[in-house]
N, C-alpha and C positions, 0 to 999 in steps of 0.2 A: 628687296625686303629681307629683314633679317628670318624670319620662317615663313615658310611656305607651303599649305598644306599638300600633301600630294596624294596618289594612293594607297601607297602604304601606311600613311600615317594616318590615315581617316580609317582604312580600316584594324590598325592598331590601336587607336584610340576607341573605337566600336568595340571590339573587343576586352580591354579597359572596364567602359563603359558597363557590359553585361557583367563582369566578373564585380564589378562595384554593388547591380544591383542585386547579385546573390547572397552577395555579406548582408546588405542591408535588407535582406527575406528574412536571414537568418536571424536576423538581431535582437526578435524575443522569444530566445532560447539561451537560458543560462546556465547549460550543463557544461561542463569542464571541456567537453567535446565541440559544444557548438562555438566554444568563445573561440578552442584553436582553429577550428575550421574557418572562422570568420576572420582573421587573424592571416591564415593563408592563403585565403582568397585575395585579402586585400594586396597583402605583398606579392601576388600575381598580377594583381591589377596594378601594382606602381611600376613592374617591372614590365610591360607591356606599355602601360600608355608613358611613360617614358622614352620609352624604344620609339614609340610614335612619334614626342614632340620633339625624339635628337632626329629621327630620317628628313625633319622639316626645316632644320636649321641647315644655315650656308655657311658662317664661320666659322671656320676652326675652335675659337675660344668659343663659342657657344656649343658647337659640335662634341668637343673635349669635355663642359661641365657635364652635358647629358650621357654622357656615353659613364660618366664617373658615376653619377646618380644610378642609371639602369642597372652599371655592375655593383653596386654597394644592394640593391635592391632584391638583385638575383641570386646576391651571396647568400639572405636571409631564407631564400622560400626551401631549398636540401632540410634546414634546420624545424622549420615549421611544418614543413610536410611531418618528420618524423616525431614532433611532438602530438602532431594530430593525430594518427595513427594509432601511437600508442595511447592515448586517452581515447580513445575512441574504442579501442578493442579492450578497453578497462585495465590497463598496465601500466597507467603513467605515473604509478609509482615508484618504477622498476627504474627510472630515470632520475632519480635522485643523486646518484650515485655519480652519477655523467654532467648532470644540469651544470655544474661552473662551468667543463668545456662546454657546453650548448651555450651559455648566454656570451662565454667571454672570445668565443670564435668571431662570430658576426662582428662585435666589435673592434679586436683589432683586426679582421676583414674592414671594415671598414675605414677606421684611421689610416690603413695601408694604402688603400685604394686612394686616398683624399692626398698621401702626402705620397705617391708614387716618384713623382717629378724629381725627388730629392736622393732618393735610393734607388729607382728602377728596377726592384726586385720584382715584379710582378709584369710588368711591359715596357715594351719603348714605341715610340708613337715614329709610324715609315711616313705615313703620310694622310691629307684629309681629302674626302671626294664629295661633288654634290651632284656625281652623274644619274642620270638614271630617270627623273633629279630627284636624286635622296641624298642626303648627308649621312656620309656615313666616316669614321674613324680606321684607320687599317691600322694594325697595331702588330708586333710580336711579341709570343705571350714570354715570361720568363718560365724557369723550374719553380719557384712558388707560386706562380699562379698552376699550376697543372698540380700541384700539393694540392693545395685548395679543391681543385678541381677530383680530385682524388676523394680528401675526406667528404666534398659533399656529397660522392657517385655513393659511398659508404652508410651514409645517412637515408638517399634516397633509398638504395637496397634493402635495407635495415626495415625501415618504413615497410616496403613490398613485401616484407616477408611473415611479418606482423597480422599483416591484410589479407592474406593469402590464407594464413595460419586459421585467419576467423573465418573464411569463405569456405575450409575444409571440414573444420572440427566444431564449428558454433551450430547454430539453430538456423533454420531454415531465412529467417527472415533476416538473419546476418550474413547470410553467404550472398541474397540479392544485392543486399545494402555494399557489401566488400563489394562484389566484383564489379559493381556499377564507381563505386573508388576507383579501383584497380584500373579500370579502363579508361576513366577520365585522367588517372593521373599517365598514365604509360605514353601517351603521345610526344610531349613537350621531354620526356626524359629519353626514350631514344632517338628523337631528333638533336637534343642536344649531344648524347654522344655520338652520332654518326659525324655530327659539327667538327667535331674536336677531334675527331679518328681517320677520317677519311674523307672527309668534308660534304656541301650539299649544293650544287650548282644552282646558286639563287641570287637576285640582286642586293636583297639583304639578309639577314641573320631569321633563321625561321623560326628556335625554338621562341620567343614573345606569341610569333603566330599561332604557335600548338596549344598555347594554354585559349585560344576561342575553342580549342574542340573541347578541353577540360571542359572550360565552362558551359558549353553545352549539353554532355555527359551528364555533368553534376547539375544542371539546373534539371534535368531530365528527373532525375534520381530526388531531385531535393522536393518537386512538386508530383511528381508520378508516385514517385516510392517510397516518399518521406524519409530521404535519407537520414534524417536529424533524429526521428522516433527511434528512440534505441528502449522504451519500454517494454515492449513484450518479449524481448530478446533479456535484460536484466530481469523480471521480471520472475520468466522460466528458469532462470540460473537461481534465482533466492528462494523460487520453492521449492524446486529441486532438491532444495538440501534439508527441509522440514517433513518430507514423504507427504507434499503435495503434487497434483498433476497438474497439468494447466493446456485445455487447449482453447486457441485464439481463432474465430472465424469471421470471415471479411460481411460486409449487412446483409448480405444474402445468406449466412448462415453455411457459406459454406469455406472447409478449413485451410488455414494457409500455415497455420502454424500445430503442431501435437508435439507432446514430450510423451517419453515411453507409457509412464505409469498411466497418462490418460488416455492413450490408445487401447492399452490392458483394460481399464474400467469400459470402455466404450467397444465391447466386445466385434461389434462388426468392424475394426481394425481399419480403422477411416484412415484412405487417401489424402494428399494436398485436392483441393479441389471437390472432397467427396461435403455429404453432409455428415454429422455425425449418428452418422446408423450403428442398431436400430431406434436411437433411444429419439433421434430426429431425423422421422421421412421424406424427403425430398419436398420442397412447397409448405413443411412447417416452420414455425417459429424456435429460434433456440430459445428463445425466452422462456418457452415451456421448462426447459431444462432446471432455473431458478426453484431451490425449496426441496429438491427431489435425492431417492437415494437409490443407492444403484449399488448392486454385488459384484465383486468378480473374483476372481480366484489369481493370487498375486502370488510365483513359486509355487508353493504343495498347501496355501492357505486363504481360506475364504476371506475374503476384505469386505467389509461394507463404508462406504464411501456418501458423505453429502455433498451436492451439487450445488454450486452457486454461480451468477451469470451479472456479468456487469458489463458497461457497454462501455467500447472502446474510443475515446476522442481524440484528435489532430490537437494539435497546437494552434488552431482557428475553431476549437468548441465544437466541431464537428464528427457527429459520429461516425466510423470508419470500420466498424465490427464490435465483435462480440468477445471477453475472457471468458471462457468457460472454466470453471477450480472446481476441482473434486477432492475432496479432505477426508483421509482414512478418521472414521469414525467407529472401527469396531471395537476397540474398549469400550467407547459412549455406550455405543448401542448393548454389549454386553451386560454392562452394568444396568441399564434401564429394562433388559430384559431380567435381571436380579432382582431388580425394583418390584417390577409386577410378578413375582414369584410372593413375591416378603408381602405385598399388597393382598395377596390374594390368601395368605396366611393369616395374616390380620384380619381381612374382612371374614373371613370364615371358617375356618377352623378355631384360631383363637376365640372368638366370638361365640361360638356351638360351644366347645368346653367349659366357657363362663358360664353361658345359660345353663349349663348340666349341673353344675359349680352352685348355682343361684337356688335352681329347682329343689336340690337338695338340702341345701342354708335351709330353703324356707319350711321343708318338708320337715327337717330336724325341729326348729324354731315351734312350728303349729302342734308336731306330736309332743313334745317331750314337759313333763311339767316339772323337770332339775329346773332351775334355774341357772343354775351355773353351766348346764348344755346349754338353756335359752341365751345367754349370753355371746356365749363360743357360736353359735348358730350366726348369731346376728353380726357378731364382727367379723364371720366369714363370708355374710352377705355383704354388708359396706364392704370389704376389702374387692371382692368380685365385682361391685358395682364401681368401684374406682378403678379397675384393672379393664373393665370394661372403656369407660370414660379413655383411659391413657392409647386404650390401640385403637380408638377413634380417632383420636389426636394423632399419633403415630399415622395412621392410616391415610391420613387427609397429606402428612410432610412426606408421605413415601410417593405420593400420587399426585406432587403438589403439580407436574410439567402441566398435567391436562388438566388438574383443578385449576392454576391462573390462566389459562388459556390465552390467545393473543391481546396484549394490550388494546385498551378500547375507554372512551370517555364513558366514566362511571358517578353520576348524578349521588351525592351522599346524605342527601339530607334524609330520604325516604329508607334505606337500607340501616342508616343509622339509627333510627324512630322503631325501627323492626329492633332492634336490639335494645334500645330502654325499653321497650314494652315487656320484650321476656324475660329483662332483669327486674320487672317494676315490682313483683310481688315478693322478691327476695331482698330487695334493698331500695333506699330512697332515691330514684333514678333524676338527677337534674340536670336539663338536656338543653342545648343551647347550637342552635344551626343557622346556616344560612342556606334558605333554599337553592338559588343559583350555584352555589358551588360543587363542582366536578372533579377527579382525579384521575391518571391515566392508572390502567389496572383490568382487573375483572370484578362483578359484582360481586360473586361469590367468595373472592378473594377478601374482598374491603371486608363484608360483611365477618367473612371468617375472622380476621385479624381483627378487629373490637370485639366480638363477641368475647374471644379467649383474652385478653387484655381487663375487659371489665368482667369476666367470671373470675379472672385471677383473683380483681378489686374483689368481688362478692365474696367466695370459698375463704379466704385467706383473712377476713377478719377478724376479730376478737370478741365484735359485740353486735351488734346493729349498725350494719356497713350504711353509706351516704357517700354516694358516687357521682361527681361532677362531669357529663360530655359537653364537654365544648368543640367546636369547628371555626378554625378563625382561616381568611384567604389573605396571603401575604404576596408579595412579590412573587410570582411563578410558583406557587408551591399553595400547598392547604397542610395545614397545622391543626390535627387530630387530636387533641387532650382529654387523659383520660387523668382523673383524682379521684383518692380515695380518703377515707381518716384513718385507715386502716394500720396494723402495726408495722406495716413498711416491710419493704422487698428484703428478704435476705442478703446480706451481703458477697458471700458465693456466686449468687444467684444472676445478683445486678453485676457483679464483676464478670461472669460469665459473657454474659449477654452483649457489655458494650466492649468487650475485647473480641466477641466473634467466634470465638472458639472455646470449647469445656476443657478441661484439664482433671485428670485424677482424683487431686485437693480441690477444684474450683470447679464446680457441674451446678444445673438447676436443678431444683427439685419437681419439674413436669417441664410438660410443654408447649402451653401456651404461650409465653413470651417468646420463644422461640418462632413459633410460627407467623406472629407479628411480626418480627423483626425481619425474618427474612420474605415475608409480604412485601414488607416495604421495599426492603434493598433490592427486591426483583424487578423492581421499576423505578430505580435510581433515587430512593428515598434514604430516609433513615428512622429508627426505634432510638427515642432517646429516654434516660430515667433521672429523676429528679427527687428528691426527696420534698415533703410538704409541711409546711408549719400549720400550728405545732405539733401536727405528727399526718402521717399518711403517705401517699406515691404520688408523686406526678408522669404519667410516660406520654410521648408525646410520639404520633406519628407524624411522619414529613414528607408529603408526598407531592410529586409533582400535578400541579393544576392543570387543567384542560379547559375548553370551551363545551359546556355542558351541549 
């Protein structure tokens, strides 16, 4: 027979075989990392189960083609280890540089190897054997084949040190991930240079055998330890650099991965293995963690931090733990504690002063029989009664976090009816709803934003205001329209408003459109203004529909 399986070759072929199906685990994973790793599996696997089908051949000519095939195969995988490596430990840019000699090596490595016969630079062929009974080739190498042999020991090293590099100075879940590399690749490369240094008394050639231990390493590491998950490890590098912390805990809640700053926030200075005490005791939930804020003192300064928790998945949708992010939020917090300072000035102080402000308007107004005091009285009362009116307003946009409260399906036809009712006696209220339809928001919210919308309509008239509510449901959304006949929005005003921001020259003159508008946009809408024929406003809210 022209081949003949033997032992070596079936378990060369075995061998082969598992490094085939590790690529093909691999194969939906399309990160720069996984395509080389798949890539170097394979050209392990041709270089091995080649090595298998030349030890089964008996003729020379058949012996010679595979032995050309195996070394053109083995020439590849020095090059491909080191491109994996380096994409792997996120550097395979740094390769740029090199990349001609990396592709144009392999190649004429290979045309060499195919037209040996003609130049002999590389070997000469002593003699063919199929003792054992394996076919084997005995060859003498030349001085370019041992060049060769050189720059790939070069590339492999290179590679090693890369890997090493990440298993010293990365993140805990990169030094598993490296050295469980590290180990599967180290076999197949000191047996090949013991081969070539000193040799290795065997019936045939080992290093093909070494890569079964690689592959068994790395299939260890690719289903144990998800060699391929390079997330939480990139992950911790990107927030690292926005002064977030990040730590990662496996479903039992307990941690495998901390960076500094979240060890600081998470005061009881949690272990690999610990839970994250005290904030989660032993037998809780990190989920609890989600929504929560936490102090710690980061250098000589207090930090306040929010917590947020999302669950960690494989690459099979499977949950596999927990991100734990903690984001310095002490400006926020700063400022919302401003907020309810300026809140609490509005509600009550400013507010007392008017009333004192008012008391006396009125007291001048009832004693005095000048007329031209009664006048002065009375414009000091309107002015305190609209200054009044404005830190209401003010008061509601300072305090708006806990006035819209969490989003929730808000039924509009009834809340809407509440507000033509307490425009009905100041203006001709024409209202027009659809009961079914809902918006996402808060009640208090919707309501606030029409009310100040159609008091704009009301206030700001010239004559005997006639103000149109309609509610129309469109595609994903509810379409609030408010019309008036009124003299129409200021141009300032509406220039304000649909650019988002006031300017020096360009401010409103209150605050009710204001507090509509950003009603709306706080729950992915829009305040839009429209003029009306032949005269008056149209403003339209946009808000997203819900199921009532």
């Amino acid at each position: 027979m022209v081949w003949t399986p033997t032992v070596y070759s079936v378990l060369a072929l075995a061998a082969a075989a598992g490094s085939v199906a590790l690529a093909v685990t691999a194969a939906d994973r399309d990160e720069s990392y996984a395509r080389s790793f798949r890539w170097l599996i394979l050209a392990m696997a041709g270089w091995t189960g080649l090595y298998g089908v030349q030890l089964g051949f008996t003729p020379p000519a058949f012996q010679l083609a595979a032995f050309h095939a195996v070394t053109i195969a083995g020439g590849v995988v020095p090059t491909l280890w080191l491109v994996f490596a380096a994409t792997y430990a996120g550097v395979g840019d740094r390769l740029r540089a090199v990349r001609p000699l990396l592709i144009a090596e392999p190649v004429v490595f290979a045309v060499a190897v195919l037209t040996n016969a003609w130049h002999g630079l590389f070997w000469s062929v002593e003699s063919f054997t199929s003792g054992g009974p394996v076919g084997r080739v005995l060859v003498e190498f030349g001085t370019v084949h041992y060049l060769h042999m050189a720059y790939s020991y070069v590339l492999v090293v290179v590679g090693v040190a890369v890997l090493v590099r990440v298993a010293v100075v990365g993140p805990t879940v990169s030094t598993r991930q490296s050295v469980l590399l590290l180990a599967g690749a180290m076999p197949p490369f000191l047996v090949n240079v013991a081969e070539f240094t000193v040799g290795v008394p065997a019936p045939v050639g080992t290093t093909p055998f070494a890569f079964a231990v690689t592959g068994g390493v790395w299939g260890l590491a690719l289903f144990r330890f998800d060699l391929l998950d390079r997330t939480a490890p990139a992950r911790q590098r990107a927030l690292g650099n926005v002064g977030t912390g990040l730590a990662v805990t496996d479903e039992d809640g307990r941690v495998v991965e901390i960076d500094e700053l979240a060890r600081a926030v998470f005061d009881g200075s949690p272990a690999e293995g610990d839970t994250l005490r005290p904030a989660v005791p032993d037998g809780a939930e990190v989920t609890r963690l989600d929504g929560n804020h936490r102090t710690a003192v980061i250098g000589d300064r207090r930090r306040v931090f929010d917590t947020s928790v999302e669950a960690v998945s494989d690459h099979r949708g499977q949950t596999t733990g927990y991100a734990v992010v903690v984001h310095d939020v002490t400006a926020r917090h700063a400022y919302e504690k401003r907020l309810e300072v300026a809140n609490r000035v509005l509600r009550h102080n400013l507010s007392n002063e008017l009333n004192v402000v008012l008391g006396h308007a009125n007291h001048v107004a009832d004693a005095t029989s000048d007329p031209e005091l009664a006048t002065a009285a009375e414009e000091i009362r309107t002015a305190a009664v609209g200054l009044q009116e404005t830190s209401e307003k003010a008061r509601e946009l300072v305090g708006s976090e806990r006035h819209h409260g969490e989003p929730e399906p808000v039924a509009v036809a009834e809340p809407t009816r509440h507000v033509a009712t307490e425009f009905g006696s100041a203006a001709d209220i024409r209202l027009s709803v659809v009961d079914a339809t809902a918006v996402v928001g808060s009640r208090r919210a919707y309501t606030t934003a029409v009310e100040n919308v159609v008091e704009n309509a009301v206030e700001h008239h010239d004559g005997e205001p006639t103000v149109w509510i309609e509610i129309e449901e469109t595609d994903g959304e509810v379409v609030v329209t408010v019309a008036d006949d009124g003299p129409g929005i200021p141009e300032t005003d509406r220039t304000a408003v649909e650019r988002g921001s006031e300017t020096p020259l360009e401010h409103t003159s209150g605050l009710g459109l204001w507090i509509a508008h950003w009603t709306a946009t706080a729950v992915g809408g829009e305040l839009t203004l429209a003029d009306r024929e032949p005269r008056g406003t149209r403003v339209e809210l946009r808000l997203p529909a819900t199921e009532s």
